[in-house]
N, C-alpha and C positions, 0 to 999 in steps of 0.2 A: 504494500500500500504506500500512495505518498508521505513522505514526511509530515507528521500535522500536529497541533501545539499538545496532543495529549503521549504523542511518543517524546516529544521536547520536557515535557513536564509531567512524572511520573513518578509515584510513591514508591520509594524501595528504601535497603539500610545500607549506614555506613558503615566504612569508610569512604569506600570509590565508588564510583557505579561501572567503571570501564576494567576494575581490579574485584570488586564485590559482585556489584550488581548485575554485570554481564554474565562471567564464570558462572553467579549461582543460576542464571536462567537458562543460559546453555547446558546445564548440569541437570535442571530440572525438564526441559525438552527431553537429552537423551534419554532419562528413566522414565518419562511417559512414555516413551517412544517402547522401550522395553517393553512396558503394563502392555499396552496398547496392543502389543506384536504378538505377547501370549506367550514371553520367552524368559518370564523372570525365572518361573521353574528351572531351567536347565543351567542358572547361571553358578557358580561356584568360585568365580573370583575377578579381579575387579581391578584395571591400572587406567592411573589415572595422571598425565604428562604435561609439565606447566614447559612453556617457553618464553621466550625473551623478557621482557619487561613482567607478565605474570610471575615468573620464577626470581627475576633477579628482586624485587619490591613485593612480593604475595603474600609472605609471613607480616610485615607493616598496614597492609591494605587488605589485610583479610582477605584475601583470597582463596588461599585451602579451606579455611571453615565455611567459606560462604558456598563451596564445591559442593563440602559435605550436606551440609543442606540441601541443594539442591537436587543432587545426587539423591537425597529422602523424598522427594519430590515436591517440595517448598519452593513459592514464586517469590520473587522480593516484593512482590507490589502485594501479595496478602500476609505474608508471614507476623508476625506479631512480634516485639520486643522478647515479651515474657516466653515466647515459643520457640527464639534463638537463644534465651539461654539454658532453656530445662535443655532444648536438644544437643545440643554441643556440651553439654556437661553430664549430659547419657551416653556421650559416644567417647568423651573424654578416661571417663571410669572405667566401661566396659570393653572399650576397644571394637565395639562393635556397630556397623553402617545399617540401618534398616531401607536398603533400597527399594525406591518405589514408595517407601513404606506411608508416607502422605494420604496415600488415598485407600489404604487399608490393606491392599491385598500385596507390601512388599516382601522382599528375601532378605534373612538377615545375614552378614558375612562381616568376616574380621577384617577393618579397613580402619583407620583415621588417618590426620595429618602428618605423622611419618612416615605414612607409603606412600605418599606422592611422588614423582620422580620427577627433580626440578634441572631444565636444562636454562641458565641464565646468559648463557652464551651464545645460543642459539636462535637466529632470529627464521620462520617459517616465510616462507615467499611473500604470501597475503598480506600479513599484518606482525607486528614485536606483540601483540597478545593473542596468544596460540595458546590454544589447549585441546589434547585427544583422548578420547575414554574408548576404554576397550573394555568389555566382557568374555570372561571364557568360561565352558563346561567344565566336568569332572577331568576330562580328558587333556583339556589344556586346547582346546578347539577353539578357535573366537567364535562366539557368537553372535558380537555385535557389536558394531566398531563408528567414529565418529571424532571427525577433528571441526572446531568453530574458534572464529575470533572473535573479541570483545571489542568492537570495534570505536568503543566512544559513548558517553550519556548511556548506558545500559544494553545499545545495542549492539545483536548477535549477526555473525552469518559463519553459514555452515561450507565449508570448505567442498567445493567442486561446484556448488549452487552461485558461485556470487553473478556469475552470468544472468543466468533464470530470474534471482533475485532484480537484479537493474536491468532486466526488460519488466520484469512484472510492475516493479517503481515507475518507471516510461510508462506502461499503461494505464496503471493507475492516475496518473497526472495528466491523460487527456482525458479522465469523467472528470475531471476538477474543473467549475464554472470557471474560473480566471487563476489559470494556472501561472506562476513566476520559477523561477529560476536564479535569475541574477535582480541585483538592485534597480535596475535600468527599468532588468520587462515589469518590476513590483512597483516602479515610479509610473511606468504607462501605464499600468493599470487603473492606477487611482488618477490620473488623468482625461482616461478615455472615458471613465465612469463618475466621476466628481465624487470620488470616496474618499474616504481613508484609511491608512493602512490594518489598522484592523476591521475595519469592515469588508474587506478583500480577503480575509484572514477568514474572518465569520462566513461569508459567504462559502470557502471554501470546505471548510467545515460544514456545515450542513449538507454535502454531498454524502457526507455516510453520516450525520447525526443532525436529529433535529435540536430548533433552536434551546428548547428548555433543557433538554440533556445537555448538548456546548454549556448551557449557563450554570447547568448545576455542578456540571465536572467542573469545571475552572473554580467556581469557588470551594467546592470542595477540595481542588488544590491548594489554594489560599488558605483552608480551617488547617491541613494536615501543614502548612509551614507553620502558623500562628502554634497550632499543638506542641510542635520542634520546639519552638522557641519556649513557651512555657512550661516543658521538661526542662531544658537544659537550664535555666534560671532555677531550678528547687535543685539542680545534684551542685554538689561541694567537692573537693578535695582535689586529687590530679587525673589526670587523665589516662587509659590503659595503653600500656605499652613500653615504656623503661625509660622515655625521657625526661617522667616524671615534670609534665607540662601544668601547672597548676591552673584552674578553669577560674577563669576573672567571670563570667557572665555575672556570676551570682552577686560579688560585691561590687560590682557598679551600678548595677542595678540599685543596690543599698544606696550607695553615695548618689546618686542620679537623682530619688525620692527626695532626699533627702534637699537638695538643692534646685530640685524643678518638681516641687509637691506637687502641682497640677499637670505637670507632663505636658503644658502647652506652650513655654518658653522659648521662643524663635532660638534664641543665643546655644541654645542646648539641643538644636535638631542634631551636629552631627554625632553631638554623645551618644544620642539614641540610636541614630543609624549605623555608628559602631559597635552599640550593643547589641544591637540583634545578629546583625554579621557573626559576630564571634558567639553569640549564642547558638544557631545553628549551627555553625563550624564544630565548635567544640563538643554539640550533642551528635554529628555526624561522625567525628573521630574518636568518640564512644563506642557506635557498631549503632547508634536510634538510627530512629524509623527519621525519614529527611524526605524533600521534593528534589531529585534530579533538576537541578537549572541553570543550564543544560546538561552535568554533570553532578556530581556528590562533592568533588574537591572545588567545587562554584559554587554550592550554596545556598551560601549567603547571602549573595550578592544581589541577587532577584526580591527577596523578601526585604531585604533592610530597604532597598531605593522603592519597592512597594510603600511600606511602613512610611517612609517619607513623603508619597504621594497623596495617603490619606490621611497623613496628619498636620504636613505642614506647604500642601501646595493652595495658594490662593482660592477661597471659600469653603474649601473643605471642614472648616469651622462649623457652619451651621450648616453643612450635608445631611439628609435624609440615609436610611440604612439604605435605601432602595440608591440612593446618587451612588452612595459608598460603594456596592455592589458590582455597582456598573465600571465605576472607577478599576475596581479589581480586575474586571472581564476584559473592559478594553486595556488595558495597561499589558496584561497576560496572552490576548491575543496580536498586541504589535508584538510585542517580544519572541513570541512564538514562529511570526510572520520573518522576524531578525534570524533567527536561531535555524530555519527553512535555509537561508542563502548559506547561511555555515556548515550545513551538512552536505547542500548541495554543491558548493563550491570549493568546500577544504575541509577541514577535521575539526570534532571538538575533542579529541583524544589527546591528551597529555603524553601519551605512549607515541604520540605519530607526530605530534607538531610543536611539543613542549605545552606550556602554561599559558602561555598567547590563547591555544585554543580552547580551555576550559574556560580560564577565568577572565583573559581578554574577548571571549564571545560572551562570555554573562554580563559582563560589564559595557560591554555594546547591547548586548539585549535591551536590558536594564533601562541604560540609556533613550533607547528607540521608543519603551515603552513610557516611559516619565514624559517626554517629550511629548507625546501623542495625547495626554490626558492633560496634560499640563495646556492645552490648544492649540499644539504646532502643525504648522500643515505638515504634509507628505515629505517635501522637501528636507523641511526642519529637520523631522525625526531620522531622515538617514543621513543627516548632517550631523545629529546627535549620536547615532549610532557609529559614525565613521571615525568621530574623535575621539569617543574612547575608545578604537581598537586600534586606533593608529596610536596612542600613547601607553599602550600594553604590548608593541610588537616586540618580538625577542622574548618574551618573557621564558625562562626555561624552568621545566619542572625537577627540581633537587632536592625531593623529603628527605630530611635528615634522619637516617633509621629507615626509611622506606615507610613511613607516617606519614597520616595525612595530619599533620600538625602544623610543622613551620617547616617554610614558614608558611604554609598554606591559610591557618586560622586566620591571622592579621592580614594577610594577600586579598579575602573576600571584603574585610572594613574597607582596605584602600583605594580597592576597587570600584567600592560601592560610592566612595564618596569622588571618586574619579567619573562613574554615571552619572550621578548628580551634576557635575559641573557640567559637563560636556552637555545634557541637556539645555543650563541654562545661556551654556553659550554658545548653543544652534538657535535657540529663543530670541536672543538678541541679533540674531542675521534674520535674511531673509531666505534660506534655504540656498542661497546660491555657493558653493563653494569650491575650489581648486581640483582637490582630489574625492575622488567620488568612494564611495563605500568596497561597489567591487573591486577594484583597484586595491584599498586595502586586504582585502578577504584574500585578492589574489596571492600579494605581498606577502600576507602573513601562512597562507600555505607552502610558499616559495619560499622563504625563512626557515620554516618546519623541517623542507627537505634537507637546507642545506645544514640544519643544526646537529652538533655533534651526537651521537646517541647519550655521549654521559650526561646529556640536558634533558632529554625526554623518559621521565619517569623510571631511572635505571636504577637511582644514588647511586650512581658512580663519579660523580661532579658536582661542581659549586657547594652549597654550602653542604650537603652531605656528607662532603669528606674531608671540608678545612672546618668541623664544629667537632670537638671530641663530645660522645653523645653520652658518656657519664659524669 
């Protein structure tokens, strides 16, 4: 199917969604696929093979546990908190995988995160996040076999399909009323039709769903960020994984009340919109439940320049819940409409283009979407969109530990408040400007290629390995 703002924006858990979130659904396909085929009976054992950036960062990013999960046949986008921890610490004790086991009828066999076989060396033709499950009989016979790549924001493709896969995309996107591509044909559009851009966005969307479902999903994505956020403000202490990263959410929060008791203080917008950033971040590099936007290691970045638009954009003071609503939907659908040219044009994978393309495309989302609500024409908004991702090029992804921590937490704040600007200073134009959006997109794929691998999500570079992490 086309790309559309509910694959852009999608409930799953952190840390990553291109290290977490992928693996666990690709892990969870092949064992439906098993159920489904009538071949869990004859299965007897079970390998499971991480590569390039999976292997070399999968133990920081959770990605063997989120395997095993899936592997049980657990989706990121249903699975629960409370039902990633009982199971991972069932399989932890006993040693033992209940494949399948999700939907009742699985096989149990002795498997967890020491059997995986990590090659971090080795990059797979397709894509640096490869991974292949194989099943065998008593006999040592495969059964049934499967390699997929994580290819970004949660999404999978299955190795030998990607063909099939990008004709079926092609096809998909001539039922779509006003189909785009690049910035140009999403500018003619709202042109030739006197739209804008999320109402090209909307429209699009209703070719597989009607209006009040688009309206209920989107804000339903907006409850499960706002939920994020008010998790991560009640947990204390530091954060898992050995860098002993201590979570600020919680007392600035404290000191914030305490200095802007009414929480409506202009002087104090960007406190707030650095709180939430690193509120999500930090409940994302926990293993919570998070909104993909576009990614897991992005965010933040979506929800804080939200938070900002329904709190401190011009009349949103005395907004209606119903204005408020709206605010959210179109804000989510320009963004979405942003997030369209990034997948179709370059990568939002950290693993393929560094941190340009997670957190410099959320931060252009973001942007596009602020701008659009805030009342910028068409113009505006990919004027807004273009400045932040032309002031995030180069960015390379280097988790220290192979966490999604730092500096990734603070990377979503600065981002977020790098959205904000850029909006207000496409506002102050008149959309006309030098360098156009795809131009950037292109740039910042072209960047990607030429970046060394120790920058795209390997920790083999930058600060990964000039921080000593005890």
């Amino acid at each position: 199917m086309a790309v559309g703002v509910f694959d852009l924006f999608s409930v799953g858990i952190g840390p990553s969604s291109s290290h977490t979130v992928g693996p666990m659904r690709a892990a969870a396909v092949f064992a439906g696929e098993l159920r489904d085929a009538g071949v869990l009976g004859s299965v007897a054992s079970l390998r499971v093979d991480l590569y390039g950036s999976l292997a070399a960062t999968g133990r920081g990013h959770g990605t063997m546990t989120a395997t095993l999960l899936g592997l049980e046949g657990y989706h990121p986008e249903l699975i629960l908190p409370d039902e990633v921890e009982a199971r991972l610490a069932a399989i932890a004790e006993t040693g033992v995988l209940n494949l399948a086991g999700a939907s009742g009828e699985g096989v149990e066999l002795p498997y967890a995160v020491e059997d995986m076989i990590l090659h971090p060396l080795t990059v797979l033709p397709r894509h640096t996040n490869g991974m292949k499950f194989a099943v065998s009989d008593a006999e040592g016979n495969i059964v049934r076999e499967a390699t997929f790549f994580s290819v970004g924001g949660g999404f999978i493709v299955r190795e030998g399909e990607e063909n099939a896969a990008q004709q079926e995309l092609e096809e998909s996107k001539k039922e779509l009323p006003l189909p785009f591509r690049t910035a140009a044909e999403l500018l003619g559009r709202c042109a030739s039709k006197g739209l804008g851009i999320s109402d090209i966005m909307f429209i699009n969307e209703r070719a597989s769903r009607s209006e009040e479902e688009i309206r209920e999903g989107l804000l339903h994505i907006w409850s499960v960020m706002e939920a994020c956020v008010e998790t991560s403000l009640k947990r204390e202490g530091v954060l898992p994984g050995g860098l002993r990263v201590r979570r600020r959410a919680p007392d600035w929060l404290e000191r914030l009340l305490k200095e802007d008791k009414d929480r409506n203080d202009p002087k104090y917008w960007q406190e707030w919109v650095n709180l939430i950033a690193l509120a999500v971040n930090e409940e994302n590099a926990s293993g919570g439940r998070v909104v993909t936007a576009p990614t897991n290691g992005a965010a933040g970045i979506i929800p804080a320049v939200l938070y900002y638009a329904l709190n401190y954009a011009p009349g949103m003071d005395k907004a209606s819940q119903k204005d408020r609503d709206d605010v959210v939907v179109k804000f989510l659908l320009t963004a979405g409409a942003v997030g369209v040219l990034y997948k179709e044009q370059a990568s939002i994978s950290g693993a393929e283009v560094g941190c340009q393309g997670e957190v410099g495309s959320a931060s252009s989302m973001a942007a596009a979407g602020l701008a659009e609500v805030m009342g910028g024409t068409p113009g505006q908004v990919e004027n807004a969109a273009e400045i932040a991702m032309e002031h995030n090029l180069g960015l390379t992804c280097d988790p220290i530990g192979g966490l999604v921590q730092i500096p990734c937490i603070e990377r979503n704040a600065i981002a977020a408040a790098k959205a904000i600007n850029a909006a207000k200073m496409a506002l102050w134009g008149d959309g006309t400007h030098r360098v156009s959006l795809d131009e950037v997109i292109v740039t910042m794929r072209e960047t990607g290629k030429d970046m060394s691998d120790k920058y795209k999500e390997t920790a083999m570079g930058g600060l990964a390995v000039n921080v000593v992490e005890c």
